[in-house]
C-alpha positions in Angstrom: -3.8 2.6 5.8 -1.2 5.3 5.7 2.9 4.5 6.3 5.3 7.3 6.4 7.6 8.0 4.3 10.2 5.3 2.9 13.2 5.3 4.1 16.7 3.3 3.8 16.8 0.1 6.5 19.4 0.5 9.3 19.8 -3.5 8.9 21.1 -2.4 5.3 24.6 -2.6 5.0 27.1 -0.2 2.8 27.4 -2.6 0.1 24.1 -1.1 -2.0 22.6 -4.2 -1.3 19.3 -2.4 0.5 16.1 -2.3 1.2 13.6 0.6 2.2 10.7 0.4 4.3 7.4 2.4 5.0 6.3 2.0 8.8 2.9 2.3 9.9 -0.1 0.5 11.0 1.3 -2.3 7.9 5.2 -2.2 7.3 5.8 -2.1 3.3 9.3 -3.1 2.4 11.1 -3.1 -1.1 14.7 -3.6 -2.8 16.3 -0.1 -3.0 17.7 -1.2 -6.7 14.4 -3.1 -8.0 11.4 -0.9 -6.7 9.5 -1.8 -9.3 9.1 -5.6 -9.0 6.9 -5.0 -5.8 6.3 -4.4 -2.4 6.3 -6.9 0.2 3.2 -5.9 3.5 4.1 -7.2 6.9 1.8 -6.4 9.6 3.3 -4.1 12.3 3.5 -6.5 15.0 5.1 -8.7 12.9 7.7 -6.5 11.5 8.1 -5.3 15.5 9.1 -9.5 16.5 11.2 -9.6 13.2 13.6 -6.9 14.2 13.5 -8.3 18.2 14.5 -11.6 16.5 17.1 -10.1 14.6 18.5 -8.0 17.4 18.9 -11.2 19.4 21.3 -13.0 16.5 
């Protein structure tokens, strides 16, 4: 399994309150201020309908 690189959510506001996310064939997310306490795995189809859901709100 290989992700890109991390990089800073667009759905992350200015406030500092983020959270960064590898892309690839699994979608590893984390808190920007707290990468140490873990990495959440979402499969890549599932990340996909995530952000379509949250597009449509």
């Amino acid at each position: 399994m290989r992700n890109q690189d991390w990089h800073k959510s667009t759905y992350s506001g200015a406030s500092g309150e983020c959270v960064e996310v590898a892309e690839g064939l699994v979608t590893l997310v984390r808190d920007t201020q707290n990468r140490e306490r873990g990495t959440l795995a979402v499969p890549a189809r599932e990340w996909v309908a995530l952000l379509a859901d949250l597009d449509r709100l």
